[in-house]
C-alpha atoms as an extended CHARMM CRD file, in Angstrom:
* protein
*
       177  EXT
         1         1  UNK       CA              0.0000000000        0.0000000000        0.0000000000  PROA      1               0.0000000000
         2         2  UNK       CA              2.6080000000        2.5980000000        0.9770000000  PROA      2               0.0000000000
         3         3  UNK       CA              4.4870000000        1.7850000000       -2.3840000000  PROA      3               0.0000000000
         4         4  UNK       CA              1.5300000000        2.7050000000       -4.2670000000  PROA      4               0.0000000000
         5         5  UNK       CA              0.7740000000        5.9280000000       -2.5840000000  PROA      5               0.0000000000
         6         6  UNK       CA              4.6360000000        6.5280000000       -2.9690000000  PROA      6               0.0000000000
         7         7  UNK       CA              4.5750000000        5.9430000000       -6.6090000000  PROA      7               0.0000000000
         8         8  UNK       CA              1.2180000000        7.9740000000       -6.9140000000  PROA      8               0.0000000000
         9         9  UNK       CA              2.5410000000       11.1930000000       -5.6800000000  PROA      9               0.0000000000
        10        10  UNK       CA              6.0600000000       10.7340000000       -8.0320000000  PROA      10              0.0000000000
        11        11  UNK       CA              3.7220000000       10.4440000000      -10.7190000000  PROA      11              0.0000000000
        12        12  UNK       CA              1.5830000000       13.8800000000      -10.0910000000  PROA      12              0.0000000000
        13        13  UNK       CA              5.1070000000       15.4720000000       -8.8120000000  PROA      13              0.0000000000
        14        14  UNK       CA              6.1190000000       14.5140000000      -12.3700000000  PROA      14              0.0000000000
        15        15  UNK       CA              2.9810000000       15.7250000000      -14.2570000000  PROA      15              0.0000000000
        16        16  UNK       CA              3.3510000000       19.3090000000      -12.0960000000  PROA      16              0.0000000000
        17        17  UNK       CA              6.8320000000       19.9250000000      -13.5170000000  PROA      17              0.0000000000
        18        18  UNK       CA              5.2070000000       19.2000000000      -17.2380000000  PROA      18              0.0000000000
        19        19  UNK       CA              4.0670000000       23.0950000000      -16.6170000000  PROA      19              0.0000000000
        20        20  UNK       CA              1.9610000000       24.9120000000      -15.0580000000  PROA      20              0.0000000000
        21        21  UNK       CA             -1.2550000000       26.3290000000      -16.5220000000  PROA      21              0.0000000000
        22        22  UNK       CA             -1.6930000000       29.8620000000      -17.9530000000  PROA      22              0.0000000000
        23        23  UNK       CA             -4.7050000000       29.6020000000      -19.0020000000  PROA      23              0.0000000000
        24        24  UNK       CA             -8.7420000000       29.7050000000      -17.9190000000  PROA      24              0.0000000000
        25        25  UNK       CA             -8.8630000000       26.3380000000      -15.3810000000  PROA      25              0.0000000000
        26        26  UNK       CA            -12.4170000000       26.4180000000      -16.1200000000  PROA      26              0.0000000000
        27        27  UNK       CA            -13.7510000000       26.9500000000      -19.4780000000  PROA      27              0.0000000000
        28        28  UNK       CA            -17.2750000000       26.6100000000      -21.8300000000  PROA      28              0.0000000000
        29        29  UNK       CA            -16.5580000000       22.9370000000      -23.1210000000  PROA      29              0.0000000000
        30        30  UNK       CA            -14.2250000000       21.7960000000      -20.6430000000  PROA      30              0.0000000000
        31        31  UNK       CA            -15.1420000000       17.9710000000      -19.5810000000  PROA      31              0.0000000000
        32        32  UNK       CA            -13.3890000000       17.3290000000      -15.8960000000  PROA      32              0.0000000000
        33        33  UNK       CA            -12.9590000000       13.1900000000      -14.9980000000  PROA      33              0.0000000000
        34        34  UNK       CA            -12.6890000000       12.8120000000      -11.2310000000  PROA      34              0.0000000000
        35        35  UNK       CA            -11.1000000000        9.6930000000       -9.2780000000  PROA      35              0.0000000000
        36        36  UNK       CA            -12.1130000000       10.3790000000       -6.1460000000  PROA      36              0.0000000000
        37        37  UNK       CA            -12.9310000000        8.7030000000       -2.5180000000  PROA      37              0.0000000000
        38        38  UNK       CA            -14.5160000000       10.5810000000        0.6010000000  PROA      38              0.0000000000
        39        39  UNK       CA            -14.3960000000        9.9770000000        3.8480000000  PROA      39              0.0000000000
        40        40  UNK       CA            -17.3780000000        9.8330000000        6.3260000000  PROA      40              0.0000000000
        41        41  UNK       CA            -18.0500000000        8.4770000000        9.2700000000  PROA      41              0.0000000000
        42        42  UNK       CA            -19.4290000000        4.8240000000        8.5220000000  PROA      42              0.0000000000
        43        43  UNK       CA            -16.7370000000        4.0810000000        6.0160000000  PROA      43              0.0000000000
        44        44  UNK       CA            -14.8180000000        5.4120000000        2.9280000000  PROA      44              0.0000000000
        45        45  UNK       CA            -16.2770000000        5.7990000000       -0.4060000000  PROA      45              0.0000000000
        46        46  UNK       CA            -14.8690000000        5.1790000000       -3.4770000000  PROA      46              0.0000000000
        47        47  UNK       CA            -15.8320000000        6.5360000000       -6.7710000000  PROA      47              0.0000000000
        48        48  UNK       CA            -15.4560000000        9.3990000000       -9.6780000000  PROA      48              0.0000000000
        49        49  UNK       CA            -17.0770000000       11.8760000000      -11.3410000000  PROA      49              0.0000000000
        50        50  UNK       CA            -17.7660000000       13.5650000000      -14.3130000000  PROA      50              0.0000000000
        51        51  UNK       CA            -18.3790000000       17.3340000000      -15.2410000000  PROA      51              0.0000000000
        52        52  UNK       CA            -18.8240000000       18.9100000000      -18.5450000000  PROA      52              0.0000000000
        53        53  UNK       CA            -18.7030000000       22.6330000000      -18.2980000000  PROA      53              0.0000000000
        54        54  UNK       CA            -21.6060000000       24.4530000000      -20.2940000000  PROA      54              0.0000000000
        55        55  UNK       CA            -20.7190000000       28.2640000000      -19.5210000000  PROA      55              0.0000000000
        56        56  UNK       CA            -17.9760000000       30.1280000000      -18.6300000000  PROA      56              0.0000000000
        57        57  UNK       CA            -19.2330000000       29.4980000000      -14.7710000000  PROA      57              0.0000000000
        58        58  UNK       CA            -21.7840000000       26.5850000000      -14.9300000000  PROA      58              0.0000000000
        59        59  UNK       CA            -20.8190000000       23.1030000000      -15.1730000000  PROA      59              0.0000000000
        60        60  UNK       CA            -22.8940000000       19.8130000000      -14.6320000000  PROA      60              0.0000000000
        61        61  UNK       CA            -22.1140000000       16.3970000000      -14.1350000000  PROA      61              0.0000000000
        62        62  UNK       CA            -22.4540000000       12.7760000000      -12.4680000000  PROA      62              0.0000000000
        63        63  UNK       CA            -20.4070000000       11.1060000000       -9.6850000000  PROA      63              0.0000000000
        64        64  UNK       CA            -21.0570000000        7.2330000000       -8.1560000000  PROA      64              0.0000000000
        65        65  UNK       CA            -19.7940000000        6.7990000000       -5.0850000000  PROA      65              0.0000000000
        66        66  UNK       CA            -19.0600000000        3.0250000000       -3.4470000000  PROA      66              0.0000000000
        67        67  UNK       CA            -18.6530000000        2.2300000000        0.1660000000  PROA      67              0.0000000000
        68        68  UNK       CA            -18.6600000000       -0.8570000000        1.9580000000  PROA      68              0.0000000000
        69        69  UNK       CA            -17.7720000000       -2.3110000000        5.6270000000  PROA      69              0.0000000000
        70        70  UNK       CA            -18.2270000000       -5.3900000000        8.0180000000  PROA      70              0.0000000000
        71        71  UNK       CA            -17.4330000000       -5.8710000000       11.3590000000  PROA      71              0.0000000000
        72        72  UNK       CA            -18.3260000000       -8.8880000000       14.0680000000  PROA      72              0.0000000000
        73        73  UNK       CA            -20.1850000000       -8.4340000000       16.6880000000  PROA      73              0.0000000000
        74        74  UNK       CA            -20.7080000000      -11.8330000000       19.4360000000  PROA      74              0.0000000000
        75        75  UNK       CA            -20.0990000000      -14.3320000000       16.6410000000  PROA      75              0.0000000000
        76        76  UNK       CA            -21.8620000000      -12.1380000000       14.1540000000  PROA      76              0.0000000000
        77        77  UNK       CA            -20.6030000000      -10.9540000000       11.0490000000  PROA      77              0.0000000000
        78        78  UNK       CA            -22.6260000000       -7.9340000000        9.8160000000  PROA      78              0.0000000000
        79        79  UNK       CA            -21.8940000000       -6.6850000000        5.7560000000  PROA      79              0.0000000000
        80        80  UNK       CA            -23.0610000000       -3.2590000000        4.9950000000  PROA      80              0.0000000000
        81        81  UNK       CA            -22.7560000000       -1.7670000000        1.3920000000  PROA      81              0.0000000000
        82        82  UNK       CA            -23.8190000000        1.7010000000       -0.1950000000  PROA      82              0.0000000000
        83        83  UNK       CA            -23.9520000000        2.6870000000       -3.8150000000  PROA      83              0.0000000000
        84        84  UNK       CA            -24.8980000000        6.4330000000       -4.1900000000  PROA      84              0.0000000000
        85        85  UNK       CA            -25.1990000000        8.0140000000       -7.8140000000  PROA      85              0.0000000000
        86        86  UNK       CA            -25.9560000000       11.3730000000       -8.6690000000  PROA      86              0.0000000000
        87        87  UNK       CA            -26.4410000000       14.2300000000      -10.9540000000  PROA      87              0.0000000000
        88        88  UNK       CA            -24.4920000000       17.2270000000      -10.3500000000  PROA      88              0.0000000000
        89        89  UNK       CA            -24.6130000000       20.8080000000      -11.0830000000  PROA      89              0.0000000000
        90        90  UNK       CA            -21.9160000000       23.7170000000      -10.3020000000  PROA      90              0.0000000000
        91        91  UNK       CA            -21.0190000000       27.0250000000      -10.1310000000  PROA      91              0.0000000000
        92        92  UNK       CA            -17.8640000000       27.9470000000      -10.8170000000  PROA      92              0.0000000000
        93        93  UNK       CA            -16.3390000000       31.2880000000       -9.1550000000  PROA      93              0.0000000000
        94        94  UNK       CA            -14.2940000000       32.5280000000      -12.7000000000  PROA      94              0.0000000000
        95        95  UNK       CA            -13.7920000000       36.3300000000      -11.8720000000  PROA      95              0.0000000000
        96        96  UNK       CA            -11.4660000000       35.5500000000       -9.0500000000  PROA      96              0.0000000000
        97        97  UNK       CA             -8.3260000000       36.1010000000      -10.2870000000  PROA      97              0.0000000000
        98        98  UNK       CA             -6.0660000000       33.2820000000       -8.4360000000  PROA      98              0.0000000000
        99        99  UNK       CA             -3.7280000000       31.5600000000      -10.7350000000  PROA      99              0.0000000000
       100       100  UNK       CA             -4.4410000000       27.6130000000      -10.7050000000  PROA      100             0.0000000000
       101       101  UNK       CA             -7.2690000000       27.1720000000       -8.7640000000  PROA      101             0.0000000000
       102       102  UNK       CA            -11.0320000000       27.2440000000       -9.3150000000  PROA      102             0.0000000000
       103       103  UNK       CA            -13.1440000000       27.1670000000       -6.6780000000  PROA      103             0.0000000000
       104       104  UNK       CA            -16.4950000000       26.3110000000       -6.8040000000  PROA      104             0.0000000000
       105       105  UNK       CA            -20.2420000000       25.7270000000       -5.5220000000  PROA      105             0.0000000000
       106       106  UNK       CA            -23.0940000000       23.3230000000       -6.2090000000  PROA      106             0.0000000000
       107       107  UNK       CA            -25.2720000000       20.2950000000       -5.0130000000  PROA      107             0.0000000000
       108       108  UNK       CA            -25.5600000000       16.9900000000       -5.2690000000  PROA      108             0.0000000000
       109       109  UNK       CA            -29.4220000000       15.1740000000       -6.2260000000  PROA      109             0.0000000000
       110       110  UNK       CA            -29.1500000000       11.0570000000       -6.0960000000  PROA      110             0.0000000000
       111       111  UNK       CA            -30.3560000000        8.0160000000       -4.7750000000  PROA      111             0.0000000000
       112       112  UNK       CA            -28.5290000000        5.7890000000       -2.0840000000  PROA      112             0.0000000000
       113       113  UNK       CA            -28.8100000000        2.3560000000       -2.3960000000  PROA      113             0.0000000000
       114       114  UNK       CA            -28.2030000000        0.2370000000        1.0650000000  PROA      114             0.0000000000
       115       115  UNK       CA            -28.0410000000       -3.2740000000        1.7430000000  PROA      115             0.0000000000
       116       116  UNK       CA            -26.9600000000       -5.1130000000        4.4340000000  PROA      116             0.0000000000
       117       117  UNK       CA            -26.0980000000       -8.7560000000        5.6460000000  PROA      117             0.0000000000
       118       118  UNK       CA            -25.8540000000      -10.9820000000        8.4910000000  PROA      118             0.0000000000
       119       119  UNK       CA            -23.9920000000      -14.1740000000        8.5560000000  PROA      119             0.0000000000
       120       120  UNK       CA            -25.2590000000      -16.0450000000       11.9530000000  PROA      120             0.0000000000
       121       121  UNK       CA            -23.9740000000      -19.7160000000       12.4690000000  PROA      121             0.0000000000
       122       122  UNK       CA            -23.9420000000      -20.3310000000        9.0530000000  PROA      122             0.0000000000
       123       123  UNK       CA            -27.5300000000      -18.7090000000        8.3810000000  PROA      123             0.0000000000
       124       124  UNK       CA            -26.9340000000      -15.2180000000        5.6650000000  PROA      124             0.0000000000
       125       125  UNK       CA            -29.7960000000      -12.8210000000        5.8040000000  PROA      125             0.0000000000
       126       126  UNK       CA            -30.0130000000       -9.8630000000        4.3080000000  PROA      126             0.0000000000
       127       127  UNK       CA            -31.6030000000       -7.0750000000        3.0220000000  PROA      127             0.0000000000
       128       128  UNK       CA            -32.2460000000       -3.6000000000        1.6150000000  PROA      128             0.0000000000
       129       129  UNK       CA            -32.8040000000       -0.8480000000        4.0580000000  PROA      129             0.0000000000
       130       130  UNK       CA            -33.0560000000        2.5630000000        4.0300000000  PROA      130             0.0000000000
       131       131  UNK       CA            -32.2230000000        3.8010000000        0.6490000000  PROA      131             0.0000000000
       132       132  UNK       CA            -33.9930000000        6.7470000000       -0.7620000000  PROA      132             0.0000000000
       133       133  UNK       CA            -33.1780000000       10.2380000000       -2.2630000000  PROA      133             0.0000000000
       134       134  UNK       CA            -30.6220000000       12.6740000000       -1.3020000000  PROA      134             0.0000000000
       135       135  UNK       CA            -29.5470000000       16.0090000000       -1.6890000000  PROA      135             0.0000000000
       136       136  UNK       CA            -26.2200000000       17.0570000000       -0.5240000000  PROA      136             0.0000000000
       137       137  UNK       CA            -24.8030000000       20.9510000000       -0.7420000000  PROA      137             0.0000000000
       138       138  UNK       CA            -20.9730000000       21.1070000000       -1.7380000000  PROA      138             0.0000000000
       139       139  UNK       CA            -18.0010000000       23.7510000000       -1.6100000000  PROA      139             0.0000000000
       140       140  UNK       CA            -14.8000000000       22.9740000000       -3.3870000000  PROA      140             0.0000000000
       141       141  UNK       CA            -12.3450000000       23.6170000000       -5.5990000000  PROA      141             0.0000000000
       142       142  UNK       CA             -9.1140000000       22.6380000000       -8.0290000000  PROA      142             0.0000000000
       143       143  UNK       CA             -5.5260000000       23.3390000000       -7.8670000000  PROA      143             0.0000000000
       144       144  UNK       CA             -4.5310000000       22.4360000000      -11.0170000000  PROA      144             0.0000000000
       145       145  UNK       CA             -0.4670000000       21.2700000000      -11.3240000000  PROA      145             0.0000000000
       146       146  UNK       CA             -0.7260000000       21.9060000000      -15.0610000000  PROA      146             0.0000000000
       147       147  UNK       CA             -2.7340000000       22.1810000000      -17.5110000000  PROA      147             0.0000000000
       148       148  UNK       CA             -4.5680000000       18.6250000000      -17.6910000000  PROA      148             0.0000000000
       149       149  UNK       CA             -4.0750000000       17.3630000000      -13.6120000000  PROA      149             0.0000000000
       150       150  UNK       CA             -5.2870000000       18.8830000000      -10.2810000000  PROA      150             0.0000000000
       151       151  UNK       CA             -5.9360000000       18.2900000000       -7.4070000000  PROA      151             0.0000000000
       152       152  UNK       CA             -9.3600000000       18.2060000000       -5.9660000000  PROA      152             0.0000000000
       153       153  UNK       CA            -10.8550000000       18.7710000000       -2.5550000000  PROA      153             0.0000000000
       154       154  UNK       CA            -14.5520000000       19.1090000000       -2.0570000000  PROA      154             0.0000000000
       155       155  UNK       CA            -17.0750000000       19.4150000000        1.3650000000  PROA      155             0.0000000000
       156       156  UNK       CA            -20.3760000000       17.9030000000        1.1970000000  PROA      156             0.0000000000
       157       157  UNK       CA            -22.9650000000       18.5970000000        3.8420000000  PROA      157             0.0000000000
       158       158  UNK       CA            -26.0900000000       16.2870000000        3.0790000000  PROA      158             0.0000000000
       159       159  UNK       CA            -29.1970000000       18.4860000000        3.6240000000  PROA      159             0.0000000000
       160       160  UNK       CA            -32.0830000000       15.5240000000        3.0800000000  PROA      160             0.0000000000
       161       161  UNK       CA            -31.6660000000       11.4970000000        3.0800000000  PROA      161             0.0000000000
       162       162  UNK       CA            -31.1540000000        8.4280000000        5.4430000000  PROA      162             0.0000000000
       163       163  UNK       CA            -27.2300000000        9.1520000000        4.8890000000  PROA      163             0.0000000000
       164       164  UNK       CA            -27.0570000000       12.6470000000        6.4240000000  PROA      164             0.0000000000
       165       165  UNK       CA            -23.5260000000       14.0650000000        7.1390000000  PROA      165             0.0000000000
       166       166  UNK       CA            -20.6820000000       16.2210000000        6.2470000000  PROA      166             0.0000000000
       167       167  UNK       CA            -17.7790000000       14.0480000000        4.6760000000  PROA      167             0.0000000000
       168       168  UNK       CA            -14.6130000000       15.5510000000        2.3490000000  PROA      168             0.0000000000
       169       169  UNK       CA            -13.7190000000       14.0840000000       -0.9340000000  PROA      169             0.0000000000
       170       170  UNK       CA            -10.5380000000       14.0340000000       -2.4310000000  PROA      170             0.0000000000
       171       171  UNK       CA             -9.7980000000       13.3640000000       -5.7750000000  PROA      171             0.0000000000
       172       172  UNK       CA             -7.0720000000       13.6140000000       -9.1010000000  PROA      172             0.0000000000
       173       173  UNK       CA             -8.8250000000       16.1910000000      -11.5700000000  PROA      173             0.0000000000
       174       174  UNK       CA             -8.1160000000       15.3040000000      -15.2380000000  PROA      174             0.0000000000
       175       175  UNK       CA             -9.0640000000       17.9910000000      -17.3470000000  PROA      175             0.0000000000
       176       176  UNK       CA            -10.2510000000       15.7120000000      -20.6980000000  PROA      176             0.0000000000
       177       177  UNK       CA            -11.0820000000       18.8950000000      -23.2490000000  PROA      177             0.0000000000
């Protein structure tokens, strides 16, 4: 594990001294892939996302999150999993003049999908509980290390839905067009 992360961050160190970017971060036609995972409370979530900017400050999008955990509790093991799309839309702050970043504004409108499972003395149940619709508020932004990678930090605060929270997500921008 620690020779991966290792080798990750030699790999965007390498990419930053490619050049730095002079020009608009975001732009009208701009598509944005995001690997990304977030950290909450009842586990990590993996995932990515996808913007395609419209305007010169509007930009929409998809992300699909993954999370899953298991613990054992007297003799019980207890699976839990949760899949959460969702369509995004942004607002990008373009007038500030900082070099390499955009910062930005939006929310988040999916659907989490929960499931769970016990395995009791050889007996698996399971089941699908409390999934439903969700809409999660988010502040972020990009520091680009040139002109096709940066890095990306966003804060969600989920405002309706069974998985309610504030969680970060951290991700590798690749700027596609």
């Amino acid at each position: 594990m620690k020779k991966k992360l290792i080798i990750g961050l030699l790999v965007l160190c390498l990419f930053s001294l490619y050049g730095f970017s002079g020009e608009k971060e975001f732009s009208k036609g701009s598509v944005f892939i995001t690997p990304q995972v977030a950290l909450y409370t009842y586990a990590p979530n993996f995932g990515a996302s996808l913007e395609i900017a419209l305007t010169e400050n509007i930009g929409i999008g998809g992300s699909i999150m993954f999370a899953y955990w298991s613990e054992k509790v007297l003799g019980v093991k207890i699976s839990e999993s949760l899949i959460t799309p969702s369509v995004d839309a942004y607002y990008h702050f373009t007038k500030i003049a900082v070099e390499k970043l955009d910062l930005f504004a939006g929310a988040s409108l999916g659907f989490s999908i929960y499931s769970w499972s016990w395995d009791f003395a050889g007996d698996d149940w399971g089941d699908v509980g409390s999934s439903g619709l969700y809409l999660t508020p988010f502040v972020g932004g990009r520091y680009y290390l040139n002109k096709k990678f940066a890095v990306c930090l966003r804060l969600n605060v989920t405002a309706i839905g069974d998985w309610a929270g504030i969680g970060g997500v951290l991700g590798v921008t690749i700027k596609v067009k």
